[in-house]
MARBA-3410 file (N, C-alpha, C, O; in Angstrom, 1 decimal):
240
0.8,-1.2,0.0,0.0,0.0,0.0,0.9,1.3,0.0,1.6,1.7,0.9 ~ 0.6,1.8,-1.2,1.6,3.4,-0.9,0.8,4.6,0.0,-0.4,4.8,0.2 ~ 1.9,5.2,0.3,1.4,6.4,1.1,0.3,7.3,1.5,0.0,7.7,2.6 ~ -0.2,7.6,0.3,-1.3,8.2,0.5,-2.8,7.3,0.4,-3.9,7.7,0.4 ~ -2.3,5.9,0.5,-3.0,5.0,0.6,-3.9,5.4,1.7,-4.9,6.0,1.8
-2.5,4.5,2.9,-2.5,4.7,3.6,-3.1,5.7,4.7,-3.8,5.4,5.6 ~ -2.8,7.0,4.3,-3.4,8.2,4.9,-4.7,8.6,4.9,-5.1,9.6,5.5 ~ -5.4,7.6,4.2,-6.6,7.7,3.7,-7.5,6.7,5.0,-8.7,6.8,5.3 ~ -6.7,6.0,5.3,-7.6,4.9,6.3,-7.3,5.8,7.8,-6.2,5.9,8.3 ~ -8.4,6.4,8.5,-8.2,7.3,9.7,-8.5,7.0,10.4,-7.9,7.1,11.5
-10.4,6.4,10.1,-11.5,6.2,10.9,-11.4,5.4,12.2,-12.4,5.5,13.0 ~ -10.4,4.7,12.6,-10.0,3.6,13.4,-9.3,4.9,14.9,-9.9,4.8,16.0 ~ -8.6,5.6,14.8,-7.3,6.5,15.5,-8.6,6.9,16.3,-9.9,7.0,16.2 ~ -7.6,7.2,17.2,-8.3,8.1,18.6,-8.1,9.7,18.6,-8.7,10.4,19.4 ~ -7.3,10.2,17.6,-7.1,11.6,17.0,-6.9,11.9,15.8,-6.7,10.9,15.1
-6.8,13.1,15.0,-6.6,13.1,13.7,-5.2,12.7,13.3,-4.3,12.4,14.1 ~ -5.1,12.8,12.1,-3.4,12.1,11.5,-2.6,13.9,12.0,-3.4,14.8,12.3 ~ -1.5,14.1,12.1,-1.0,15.4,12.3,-0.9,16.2,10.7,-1.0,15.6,9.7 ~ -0.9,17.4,10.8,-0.8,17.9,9.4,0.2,18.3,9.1,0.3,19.1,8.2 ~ 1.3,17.9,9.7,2.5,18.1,9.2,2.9,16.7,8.1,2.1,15.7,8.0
4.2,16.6,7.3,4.2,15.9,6.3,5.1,14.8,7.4,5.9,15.2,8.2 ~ 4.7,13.2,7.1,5.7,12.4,7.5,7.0,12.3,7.0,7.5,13.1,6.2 ~ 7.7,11.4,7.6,9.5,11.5,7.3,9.7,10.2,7.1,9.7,9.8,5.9 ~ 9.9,9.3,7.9,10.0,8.0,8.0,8.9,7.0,7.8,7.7,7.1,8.2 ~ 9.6,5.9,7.0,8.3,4.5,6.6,9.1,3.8,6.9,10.3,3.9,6.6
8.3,2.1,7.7,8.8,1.5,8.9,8.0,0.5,8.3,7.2,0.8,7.4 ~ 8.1,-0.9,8.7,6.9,-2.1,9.0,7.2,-2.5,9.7,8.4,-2.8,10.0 ~ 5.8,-3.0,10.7,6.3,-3.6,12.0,5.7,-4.9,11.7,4.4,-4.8,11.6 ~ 6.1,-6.2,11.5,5.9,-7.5,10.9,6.0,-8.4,12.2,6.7,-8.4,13.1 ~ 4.4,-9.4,11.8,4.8,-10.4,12.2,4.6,-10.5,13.9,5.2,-11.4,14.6
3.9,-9.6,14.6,4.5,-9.0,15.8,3.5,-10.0,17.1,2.4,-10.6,16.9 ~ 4.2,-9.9,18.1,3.8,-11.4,19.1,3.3,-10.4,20.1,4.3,-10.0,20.8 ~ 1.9,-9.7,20.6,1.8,-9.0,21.6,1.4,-9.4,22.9,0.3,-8.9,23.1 ~ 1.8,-10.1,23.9,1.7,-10.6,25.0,1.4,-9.3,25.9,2.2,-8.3,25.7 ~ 0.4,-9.1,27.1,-0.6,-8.0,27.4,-1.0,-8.4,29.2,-1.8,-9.2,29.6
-0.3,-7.9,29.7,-0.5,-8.2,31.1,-1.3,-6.6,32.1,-0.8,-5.4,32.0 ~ -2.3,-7.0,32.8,-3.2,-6.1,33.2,-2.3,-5.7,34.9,-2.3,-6.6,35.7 ~ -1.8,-4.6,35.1,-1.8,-4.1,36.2,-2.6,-2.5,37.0,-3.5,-1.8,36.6 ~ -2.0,-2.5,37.8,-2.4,-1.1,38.9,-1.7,-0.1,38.1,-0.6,-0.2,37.6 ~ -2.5,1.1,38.1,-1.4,2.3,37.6,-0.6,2.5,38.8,0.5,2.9,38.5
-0.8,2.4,39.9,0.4,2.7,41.1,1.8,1.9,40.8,2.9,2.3,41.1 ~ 1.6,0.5,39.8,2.5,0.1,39.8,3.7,0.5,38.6,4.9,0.1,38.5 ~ 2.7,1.7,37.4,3.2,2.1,36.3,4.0,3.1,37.4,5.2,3.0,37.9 ~ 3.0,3.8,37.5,3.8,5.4,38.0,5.0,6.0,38.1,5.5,7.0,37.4 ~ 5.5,5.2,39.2,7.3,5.0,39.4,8.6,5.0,37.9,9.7,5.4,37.7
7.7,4.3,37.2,8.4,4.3,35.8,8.5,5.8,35.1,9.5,6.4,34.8 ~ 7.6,6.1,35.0,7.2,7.7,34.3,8.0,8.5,34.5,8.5,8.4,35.6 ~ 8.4,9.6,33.6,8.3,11.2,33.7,7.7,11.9,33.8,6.6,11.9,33.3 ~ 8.2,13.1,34.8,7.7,14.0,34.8,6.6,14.7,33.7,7.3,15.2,32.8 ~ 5.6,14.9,33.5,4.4,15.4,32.1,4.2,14.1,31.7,4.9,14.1,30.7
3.7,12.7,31.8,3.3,11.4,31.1,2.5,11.1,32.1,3.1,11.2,33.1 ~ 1.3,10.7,32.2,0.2,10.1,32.9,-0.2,8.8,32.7,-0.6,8.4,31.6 ~ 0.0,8.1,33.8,-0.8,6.6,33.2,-2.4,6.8,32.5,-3.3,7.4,33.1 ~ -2.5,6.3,31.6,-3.5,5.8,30.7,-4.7,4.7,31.3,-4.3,3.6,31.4 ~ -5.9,5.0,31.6,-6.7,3.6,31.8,-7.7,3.3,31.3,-8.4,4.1,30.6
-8.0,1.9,31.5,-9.6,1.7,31.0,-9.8,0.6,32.2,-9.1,-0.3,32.5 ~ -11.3,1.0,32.8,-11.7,0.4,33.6,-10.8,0.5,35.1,-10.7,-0.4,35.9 ~ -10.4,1.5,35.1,-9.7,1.7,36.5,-8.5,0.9,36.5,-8.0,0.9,37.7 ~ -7.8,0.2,35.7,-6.8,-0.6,35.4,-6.1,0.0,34.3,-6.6,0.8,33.6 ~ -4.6,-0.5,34.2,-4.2,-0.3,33.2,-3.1,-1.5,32.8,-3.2,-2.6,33.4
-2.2,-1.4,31.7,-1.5,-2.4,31.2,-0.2,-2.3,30.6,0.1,-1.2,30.1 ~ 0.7,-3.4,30.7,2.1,-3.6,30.5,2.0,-4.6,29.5,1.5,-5.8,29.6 ~ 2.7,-4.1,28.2,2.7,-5.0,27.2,4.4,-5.5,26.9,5.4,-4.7,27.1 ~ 4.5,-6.6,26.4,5.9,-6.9,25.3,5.0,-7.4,23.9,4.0,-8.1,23.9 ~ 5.9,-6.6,22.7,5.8,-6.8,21.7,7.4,-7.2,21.0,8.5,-6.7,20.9
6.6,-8.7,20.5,8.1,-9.0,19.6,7.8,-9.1,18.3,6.7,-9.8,18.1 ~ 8.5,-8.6,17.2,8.0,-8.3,15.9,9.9,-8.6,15.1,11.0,-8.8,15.4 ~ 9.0,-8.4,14.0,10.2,-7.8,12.8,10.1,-6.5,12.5,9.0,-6.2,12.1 ~ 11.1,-5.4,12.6,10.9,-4.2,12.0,11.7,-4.3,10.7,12.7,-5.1,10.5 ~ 11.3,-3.7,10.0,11.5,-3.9,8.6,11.3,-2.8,7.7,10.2,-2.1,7.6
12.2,-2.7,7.1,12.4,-1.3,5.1,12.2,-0.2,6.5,11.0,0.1,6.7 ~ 12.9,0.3,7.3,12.6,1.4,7.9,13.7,2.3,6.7,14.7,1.8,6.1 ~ 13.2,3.4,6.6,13.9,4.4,5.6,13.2,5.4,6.2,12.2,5.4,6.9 ~ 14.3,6.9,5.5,13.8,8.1,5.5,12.4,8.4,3.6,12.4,7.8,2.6 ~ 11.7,9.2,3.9,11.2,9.9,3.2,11.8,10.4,1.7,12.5,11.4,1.5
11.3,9.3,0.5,11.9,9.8,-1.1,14.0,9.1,-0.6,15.0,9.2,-1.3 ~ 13.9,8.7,0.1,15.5,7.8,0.1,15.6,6.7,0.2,14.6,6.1,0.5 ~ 16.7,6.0,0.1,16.3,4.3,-0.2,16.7,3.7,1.4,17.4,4.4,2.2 ~ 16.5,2.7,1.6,16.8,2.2,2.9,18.4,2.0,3.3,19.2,2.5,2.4 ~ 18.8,1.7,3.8,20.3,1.6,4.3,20.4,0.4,4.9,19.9,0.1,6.0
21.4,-0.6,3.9,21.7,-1.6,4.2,22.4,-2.2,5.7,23.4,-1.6,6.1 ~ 22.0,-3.0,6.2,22.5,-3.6,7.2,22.3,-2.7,8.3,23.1,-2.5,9.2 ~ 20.6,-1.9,8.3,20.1,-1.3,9.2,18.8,-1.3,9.3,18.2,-1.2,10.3 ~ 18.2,-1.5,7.9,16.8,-1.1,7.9,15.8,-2.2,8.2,14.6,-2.2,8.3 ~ 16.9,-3.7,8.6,15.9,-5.1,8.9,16.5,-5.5,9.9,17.7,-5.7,10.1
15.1,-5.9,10.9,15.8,-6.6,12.1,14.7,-6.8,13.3,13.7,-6.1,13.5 ~ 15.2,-8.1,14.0,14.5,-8.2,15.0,14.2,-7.0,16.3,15.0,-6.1,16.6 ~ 12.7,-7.2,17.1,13.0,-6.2,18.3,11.8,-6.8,19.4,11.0,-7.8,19.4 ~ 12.1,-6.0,20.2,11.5,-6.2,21.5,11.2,-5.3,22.0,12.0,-4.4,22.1 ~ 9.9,-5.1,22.4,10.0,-3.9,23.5,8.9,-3.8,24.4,7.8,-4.1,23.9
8.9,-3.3,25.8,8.3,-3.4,26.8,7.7,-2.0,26.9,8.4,-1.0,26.9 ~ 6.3,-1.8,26.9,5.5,-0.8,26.5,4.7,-0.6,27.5,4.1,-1.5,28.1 ~ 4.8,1.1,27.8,2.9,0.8,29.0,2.1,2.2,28.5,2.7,3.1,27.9 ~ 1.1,2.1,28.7,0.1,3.2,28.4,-0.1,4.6,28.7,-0.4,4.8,29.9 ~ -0.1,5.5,28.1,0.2,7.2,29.2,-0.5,8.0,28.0,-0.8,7.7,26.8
-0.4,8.7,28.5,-1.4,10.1,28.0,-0.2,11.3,27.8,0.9,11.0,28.2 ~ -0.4,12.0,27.3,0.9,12.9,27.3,0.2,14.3,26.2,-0.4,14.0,25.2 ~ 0.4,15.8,26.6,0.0,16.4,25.6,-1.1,15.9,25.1,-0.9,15.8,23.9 ~ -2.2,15.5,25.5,-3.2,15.5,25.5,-4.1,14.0,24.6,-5.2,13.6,24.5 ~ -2.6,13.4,24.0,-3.0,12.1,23.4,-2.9,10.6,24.4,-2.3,10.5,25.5
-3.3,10.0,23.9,-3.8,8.3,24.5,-2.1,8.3,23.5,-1.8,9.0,22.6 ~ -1.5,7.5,24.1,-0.1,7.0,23.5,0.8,6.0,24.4,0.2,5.4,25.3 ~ 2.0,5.9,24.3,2.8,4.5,24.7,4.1,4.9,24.8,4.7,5.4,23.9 ~ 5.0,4.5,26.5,5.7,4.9,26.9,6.6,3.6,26.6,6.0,2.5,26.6 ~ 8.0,3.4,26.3,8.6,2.3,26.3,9.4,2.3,27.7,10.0,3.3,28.0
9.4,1.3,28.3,10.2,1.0,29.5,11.7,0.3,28.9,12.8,0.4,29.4 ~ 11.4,-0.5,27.8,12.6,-1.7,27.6,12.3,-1.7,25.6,11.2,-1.7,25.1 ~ 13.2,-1.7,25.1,13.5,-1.3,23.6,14.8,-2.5,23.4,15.9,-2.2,23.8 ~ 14.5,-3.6,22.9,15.7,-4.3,22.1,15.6,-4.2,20.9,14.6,-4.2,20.3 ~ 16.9,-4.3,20.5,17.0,-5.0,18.5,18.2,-6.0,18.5,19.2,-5.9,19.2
17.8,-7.0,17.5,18.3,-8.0,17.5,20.0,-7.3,16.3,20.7,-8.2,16.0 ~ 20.4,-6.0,15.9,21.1,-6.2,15.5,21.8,-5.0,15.9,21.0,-4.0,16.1 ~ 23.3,-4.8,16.0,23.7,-4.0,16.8,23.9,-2.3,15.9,23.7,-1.2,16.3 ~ 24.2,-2.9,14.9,24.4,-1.2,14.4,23.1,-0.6,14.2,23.2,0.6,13.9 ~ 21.6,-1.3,14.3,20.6,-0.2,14.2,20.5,-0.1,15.3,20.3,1.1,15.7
20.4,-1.1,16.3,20.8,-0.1,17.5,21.2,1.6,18.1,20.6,2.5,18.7 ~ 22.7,1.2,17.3,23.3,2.5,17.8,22.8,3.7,16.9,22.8,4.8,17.3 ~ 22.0,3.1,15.3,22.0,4.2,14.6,20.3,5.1,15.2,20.1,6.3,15.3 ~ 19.4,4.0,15.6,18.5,4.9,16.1,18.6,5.2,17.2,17.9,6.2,17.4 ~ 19.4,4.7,18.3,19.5,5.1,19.2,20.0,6.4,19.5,19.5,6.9,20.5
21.0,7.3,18.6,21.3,8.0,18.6,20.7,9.4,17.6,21.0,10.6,17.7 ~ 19.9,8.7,16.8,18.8,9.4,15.9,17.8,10.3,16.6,17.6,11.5,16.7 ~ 16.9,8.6,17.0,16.2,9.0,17.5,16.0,9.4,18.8,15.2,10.3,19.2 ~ 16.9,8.3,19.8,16.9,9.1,21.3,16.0,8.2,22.3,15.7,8.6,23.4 ~ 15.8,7.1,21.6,14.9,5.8,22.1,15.8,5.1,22.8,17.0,5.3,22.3
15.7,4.3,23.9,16.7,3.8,24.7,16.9,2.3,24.1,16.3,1.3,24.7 ~ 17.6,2.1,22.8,17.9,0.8,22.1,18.6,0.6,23.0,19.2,1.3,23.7 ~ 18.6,-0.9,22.7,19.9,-1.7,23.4,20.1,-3.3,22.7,19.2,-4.1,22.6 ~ 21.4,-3.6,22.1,21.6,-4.8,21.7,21.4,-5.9,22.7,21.8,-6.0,23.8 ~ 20.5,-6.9,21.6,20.3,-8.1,22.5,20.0,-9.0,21.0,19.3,-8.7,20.0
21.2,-10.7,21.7,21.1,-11.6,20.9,19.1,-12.6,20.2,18.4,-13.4,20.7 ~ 19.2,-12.1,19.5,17.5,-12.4,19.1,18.3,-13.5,17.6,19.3,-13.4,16.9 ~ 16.9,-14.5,17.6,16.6,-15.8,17.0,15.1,-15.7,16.7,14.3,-15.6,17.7 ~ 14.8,-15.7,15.3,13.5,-16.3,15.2,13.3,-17.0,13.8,13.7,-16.9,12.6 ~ 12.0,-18.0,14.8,11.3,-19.3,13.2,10.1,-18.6,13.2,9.6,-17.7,13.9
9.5,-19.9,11.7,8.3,-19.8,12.0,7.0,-19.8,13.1,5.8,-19.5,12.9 ~ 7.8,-20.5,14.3,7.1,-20.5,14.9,7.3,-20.4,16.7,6.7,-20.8,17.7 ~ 8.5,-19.4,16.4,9.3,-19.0,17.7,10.2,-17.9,18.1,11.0,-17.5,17.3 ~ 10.2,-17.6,18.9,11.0,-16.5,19.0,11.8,-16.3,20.7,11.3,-16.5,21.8 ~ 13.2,-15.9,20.2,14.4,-16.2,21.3,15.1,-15.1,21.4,15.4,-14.7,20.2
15.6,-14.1,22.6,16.5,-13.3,22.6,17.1,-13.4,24.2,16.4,-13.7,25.2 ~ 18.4,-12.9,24.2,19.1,-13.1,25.1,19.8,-11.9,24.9,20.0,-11.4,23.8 ~ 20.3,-11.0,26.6,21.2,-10.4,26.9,21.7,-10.9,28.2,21.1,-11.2,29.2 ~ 22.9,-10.9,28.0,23.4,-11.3,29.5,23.9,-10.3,30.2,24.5,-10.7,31.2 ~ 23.8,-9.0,29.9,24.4,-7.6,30.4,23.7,-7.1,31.3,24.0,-6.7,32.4
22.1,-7.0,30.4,20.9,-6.8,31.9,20.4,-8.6,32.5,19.6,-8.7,33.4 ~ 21.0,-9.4,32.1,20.1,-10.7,32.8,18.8,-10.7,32.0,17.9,-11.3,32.5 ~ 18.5,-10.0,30.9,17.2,-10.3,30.5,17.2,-11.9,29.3,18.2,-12.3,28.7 ~ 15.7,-12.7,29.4,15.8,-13.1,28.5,14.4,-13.6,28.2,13.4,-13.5,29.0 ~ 14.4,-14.1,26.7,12.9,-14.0,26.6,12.8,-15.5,25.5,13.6,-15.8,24.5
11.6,-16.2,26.0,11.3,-17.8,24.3,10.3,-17.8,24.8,9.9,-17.6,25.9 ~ 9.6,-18.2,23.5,8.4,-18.5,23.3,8.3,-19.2,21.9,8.8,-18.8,20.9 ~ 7.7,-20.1,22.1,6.8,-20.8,21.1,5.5,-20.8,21.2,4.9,-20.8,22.4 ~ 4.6,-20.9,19.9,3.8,-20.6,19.3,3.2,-21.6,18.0,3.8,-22.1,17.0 ~ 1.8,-21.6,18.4,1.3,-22.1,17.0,-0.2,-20.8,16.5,-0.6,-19.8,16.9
-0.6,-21.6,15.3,-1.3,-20.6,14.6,-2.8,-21.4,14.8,-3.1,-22.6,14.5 ~ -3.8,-20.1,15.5,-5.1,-21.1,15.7,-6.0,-21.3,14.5,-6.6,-22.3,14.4 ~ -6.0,-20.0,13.3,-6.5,-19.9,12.1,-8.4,-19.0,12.3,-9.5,-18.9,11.7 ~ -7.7,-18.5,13.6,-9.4,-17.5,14.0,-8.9,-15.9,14.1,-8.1,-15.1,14.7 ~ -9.9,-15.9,13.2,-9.9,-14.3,13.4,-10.3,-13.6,14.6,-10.9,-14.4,15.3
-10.2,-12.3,15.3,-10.5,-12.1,16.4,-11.2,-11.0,16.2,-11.1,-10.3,15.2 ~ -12.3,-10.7,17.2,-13.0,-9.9,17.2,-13.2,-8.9,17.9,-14.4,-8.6,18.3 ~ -11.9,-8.0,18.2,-12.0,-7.0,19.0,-12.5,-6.0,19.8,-12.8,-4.9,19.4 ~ -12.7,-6.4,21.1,-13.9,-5.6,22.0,-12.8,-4.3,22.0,-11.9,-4.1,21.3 ~ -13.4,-3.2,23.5,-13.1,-2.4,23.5,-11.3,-2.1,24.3,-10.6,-1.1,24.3
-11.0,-3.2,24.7,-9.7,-3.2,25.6,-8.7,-3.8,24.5,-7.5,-3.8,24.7 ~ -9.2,-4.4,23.4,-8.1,-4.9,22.4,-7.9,-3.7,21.7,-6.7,-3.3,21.5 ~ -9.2,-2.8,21.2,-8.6,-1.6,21.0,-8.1,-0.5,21.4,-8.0,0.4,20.5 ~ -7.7,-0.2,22.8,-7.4,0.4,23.5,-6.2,0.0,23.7,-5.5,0.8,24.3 ~ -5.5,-1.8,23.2,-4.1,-1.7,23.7,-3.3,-1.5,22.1,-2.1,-1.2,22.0
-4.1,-1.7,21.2,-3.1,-1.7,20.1,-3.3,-0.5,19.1,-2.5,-0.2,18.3 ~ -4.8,0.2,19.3,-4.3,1.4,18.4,-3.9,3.0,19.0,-4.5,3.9,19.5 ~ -2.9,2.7,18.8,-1.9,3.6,19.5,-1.0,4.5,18.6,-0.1,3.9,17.9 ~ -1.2,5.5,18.6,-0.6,6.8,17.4,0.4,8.0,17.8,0.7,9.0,17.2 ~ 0.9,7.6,19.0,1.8,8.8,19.3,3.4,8.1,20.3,3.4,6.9,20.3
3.8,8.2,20.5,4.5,7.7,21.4,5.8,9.3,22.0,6.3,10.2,21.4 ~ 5.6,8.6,23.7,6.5,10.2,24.0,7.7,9.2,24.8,7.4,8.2,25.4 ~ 8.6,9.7,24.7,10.2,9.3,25.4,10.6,10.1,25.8,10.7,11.2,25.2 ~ 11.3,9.9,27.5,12.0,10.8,28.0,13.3,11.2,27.8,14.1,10.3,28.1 ~ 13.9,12.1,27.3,15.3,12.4,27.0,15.7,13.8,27.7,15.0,14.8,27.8
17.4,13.6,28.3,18.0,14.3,29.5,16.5,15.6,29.7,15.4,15.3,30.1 ~ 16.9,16.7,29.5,15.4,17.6,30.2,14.4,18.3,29.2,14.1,19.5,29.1 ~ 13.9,17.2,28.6,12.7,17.2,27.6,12.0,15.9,27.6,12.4,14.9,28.1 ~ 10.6,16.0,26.8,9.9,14.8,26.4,10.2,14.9,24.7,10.0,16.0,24.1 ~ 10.7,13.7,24.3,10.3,13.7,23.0,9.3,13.1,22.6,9.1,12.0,23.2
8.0,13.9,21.1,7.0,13.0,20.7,7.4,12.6,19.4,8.3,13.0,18.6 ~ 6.7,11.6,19.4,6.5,11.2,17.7,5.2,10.6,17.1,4.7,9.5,17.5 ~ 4.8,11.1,16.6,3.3,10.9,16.2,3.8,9.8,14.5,4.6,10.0,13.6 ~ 2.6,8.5,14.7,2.9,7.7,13.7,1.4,7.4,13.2,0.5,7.2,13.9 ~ 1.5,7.3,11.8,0.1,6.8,11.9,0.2,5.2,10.8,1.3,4.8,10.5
-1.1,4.2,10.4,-0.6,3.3,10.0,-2.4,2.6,10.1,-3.3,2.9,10.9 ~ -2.4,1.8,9.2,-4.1,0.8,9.0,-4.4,0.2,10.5,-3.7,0.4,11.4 ~ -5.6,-0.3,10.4,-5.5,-0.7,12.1,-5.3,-2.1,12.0,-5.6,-2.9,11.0 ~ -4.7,-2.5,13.2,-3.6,-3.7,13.1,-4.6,-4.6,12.9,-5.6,-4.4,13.6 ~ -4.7,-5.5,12.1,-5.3,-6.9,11.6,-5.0,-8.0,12.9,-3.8,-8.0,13.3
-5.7,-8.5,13.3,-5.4,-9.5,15.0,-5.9,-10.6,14.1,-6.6,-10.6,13.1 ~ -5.0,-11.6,14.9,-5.7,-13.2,14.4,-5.0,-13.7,15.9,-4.3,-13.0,16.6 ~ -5.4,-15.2,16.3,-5.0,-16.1,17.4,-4.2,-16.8,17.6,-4.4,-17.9,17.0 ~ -2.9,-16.8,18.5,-2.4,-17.7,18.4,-1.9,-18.1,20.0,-1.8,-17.4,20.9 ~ -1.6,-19.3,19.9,-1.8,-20.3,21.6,-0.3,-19.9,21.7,0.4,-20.0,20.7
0.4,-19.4,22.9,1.4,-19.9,23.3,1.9,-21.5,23.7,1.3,-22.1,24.7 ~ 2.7,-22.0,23.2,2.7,-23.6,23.7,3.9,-23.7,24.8,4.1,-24.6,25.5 ~ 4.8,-22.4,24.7,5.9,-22.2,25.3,6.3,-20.7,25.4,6.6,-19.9,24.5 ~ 6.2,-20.3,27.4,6.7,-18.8,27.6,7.9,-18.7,28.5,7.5,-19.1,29.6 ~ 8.7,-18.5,28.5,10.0,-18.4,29.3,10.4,-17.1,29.2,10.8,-16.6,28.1
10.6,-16.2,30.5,10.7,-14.6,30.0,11.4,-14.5,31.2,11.2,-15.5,32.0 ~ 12.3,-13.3,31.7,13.1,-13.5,33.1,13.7,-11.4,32.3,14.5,-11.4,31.3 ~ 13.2,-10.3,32.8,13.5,-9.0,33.0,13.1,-8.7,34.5,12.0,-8.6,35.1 ~ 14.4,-8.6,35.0,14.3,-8.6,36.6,13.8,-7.5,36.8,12.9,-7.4,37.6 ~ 14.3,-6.5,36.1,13.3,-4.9,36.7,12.3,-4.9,36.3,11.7,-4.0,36.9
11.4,-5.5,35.3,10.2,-6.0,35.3,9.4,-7.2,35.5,8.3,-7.4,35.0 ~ 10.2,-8.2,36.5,9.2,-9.1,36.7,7.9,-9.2,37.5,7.0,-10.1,37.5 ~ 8.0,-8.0,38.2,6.7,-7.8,39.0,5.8,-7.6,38.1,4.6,-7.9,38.4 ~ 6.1,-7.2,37.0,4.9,-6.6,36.0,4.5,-7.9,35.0,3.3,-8.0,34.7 ~ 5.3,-8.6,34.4,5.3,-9.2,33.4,5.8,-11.0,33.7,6.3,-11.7,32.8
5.6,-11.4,35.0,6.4,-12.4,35.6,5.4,-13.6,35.4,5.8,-14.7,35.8 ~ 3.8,-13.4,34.6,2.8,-14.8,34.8,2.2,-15.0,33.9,2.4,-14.0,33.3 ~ 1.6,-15.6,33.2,1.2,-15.1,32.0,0.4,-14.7,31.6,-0.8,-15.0,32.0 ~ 0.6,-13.9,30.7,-0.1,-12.7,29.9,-1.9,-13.0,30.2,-2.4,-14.1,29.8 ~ -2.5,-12.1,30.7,-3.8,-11.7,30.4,-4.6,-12.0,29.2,-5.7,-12.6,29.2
-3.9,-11.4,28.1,-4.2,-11.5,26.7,-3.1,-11.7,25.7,-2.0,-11.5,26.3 ~ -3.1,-11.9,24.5,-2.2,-12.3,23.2,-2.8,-12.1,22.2,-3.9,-12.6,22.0 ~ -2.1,-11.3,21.3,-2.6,-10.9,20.3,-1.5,-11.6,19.2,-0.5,-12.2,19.6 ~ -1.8,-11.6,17.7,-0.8,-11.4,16.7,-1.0,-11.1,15.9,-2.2,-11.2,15.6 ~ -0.3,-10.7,15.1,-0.6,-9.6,13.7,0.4,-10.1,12.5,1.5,-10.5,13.0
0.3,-10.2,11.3,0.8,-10.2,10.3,1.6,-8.8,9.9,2.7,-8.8,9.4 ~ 0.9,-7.6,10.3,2.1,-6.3,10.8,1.2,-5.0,9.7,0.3,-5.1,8.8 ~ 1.8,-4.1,10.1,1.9,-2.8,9.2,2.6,-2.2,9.0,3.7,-2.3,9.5 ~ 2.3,-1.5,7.9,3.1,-0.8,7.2,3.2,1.2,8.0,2.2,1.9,7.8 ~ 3.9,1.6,8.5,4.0,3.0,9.2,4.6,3.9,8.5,5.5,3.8,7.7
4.0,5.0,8.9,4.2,6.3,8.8,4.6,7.0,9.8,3.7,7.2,10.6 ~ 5.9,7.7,10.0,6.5,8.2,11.4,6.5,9.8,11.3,7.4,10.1,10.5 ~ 6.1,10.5,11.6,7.0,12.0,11.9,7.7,12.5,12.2,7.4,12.7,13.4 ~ 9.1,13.0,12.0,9.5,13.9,12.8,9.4,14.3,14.0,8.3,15.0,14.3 ~ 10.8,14.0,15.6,10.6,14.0,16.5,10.1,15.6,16.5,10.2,16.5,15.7
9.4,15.7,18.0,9.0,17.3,18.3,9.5,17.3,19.9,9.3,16.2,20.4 ~ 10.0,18.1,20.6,10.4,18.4,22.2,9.7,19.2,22.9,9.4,20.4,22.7 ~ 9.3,18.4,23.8,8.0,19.1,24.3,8.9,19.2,26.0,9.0,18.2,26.6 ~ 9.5,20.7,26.5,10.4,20.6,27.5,9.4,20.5,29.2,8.3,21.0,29.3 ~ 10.0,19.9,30.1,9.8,19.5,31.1,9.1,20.4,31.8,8.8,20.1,33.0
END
């Protein structure tokens, strides 16, 4: 789907698309969303200053998403080899910020080291290399720096899902803000709404010590996606 395809499908978002022009096109492939329901007292501590936990039903939630990111490029330029594909990970919770529903990352892996450093330093997201493996039907990453590690196996149930109001509330998500030294950075993204289908965990083994209180039993809910195709904007600094 090209661009202005894309831009055309709105109806789904919790806000309008921004009217400034996008920069970056991303796909997020393939992606494994495991969804655990906690207390916002237990987010809080994590946050910045200006970011509010997010709720629905007086609860709120701590997600890991493991995906493929994929053809990330800038805008009218071609992608950059031996950066633009690769595995990731990342540990997400829900917050409000500047007045949008959006998504704070606690924990950001990539399975390869130089995009790592290249977005990390781009964009200002707290990447960090970690050894990642994936099949058809599994997925494995290890750091031994933080003690993190994460497997799972997986099969495919072949049911479509039919999304109430908390499936939509964890995945369509259009803004994301990150804390950096004495600013918030945003980034507003937009993108079709994620297509969900079912699939059984047969196997979860996960161990992030500074998150095991949050993510230590298993998941509440599971989602998975065949993926989308994104549209990123240009960061904006919204100061403390």
């Amino acid at each position: 789907m090209k661009a202005n395809e894309i831009l055309k499908h709105t109806i789904h978002r919790p806000f309008e698309v921004h009217s400034r022009s996008w920069k970056f096109y991303q796909e997020w492939n393939k992606a494994i969303f495991l969804h655990w329901e906690v207390t916002p007292e237990q987010i809080t501590p994590f946050l910045p200053k200006g970011i509010s936990v997010d709720t629905i039903h007086g609860k709120t939630w701590v997600s890991l998403v493991a995906f493929n990111m994929n053809n990330i490029g800038v805008r009218s330029l071609p992608k950059v080899p031996h950066i633009s594909d690769f595995h990731e990970i990342n540990i997400r919770v829900y917050i409000t910020c500047n007045g949008k529903p959006s998504v704070y990352f606690l924990s950001m892996e990539g399975g390869k080291r130089s995009s790592c450093k290249v977005l990390k330093a781009m964009c200002k997201f707290p990447y960090y290399y970690s050894k990642m493996n994936r099949t058809d039907f599994s997925f494995t990453s290890e750091n031994k720096n933080y003690n993190n590690s994460f497997y799972t196996e997986y099969r495919f149930d072949n049911k479509h899902i039919t999304k109430d109001e908390t499936d939509i509330w964890l995945t369509e998500r259009y803004a994301v803000f990150q804390d950096y030294k004495n600013h918030i950075i945003e980034y507003d993204v937009h993108h079709v709404e994620w297509p969900m289908e079912s699939i059984s965990i047969k196997k979860l083994e996960l161990d992030y010590p500074k998150f095991n209180h949050l993510i230590n039993n298993k998941p509440d809910r599971i989602h998975y996606s065949k993926g989308v195709q994104v549209l990123t904007w240009d960061k904006r600094k919204l100061m403390l």
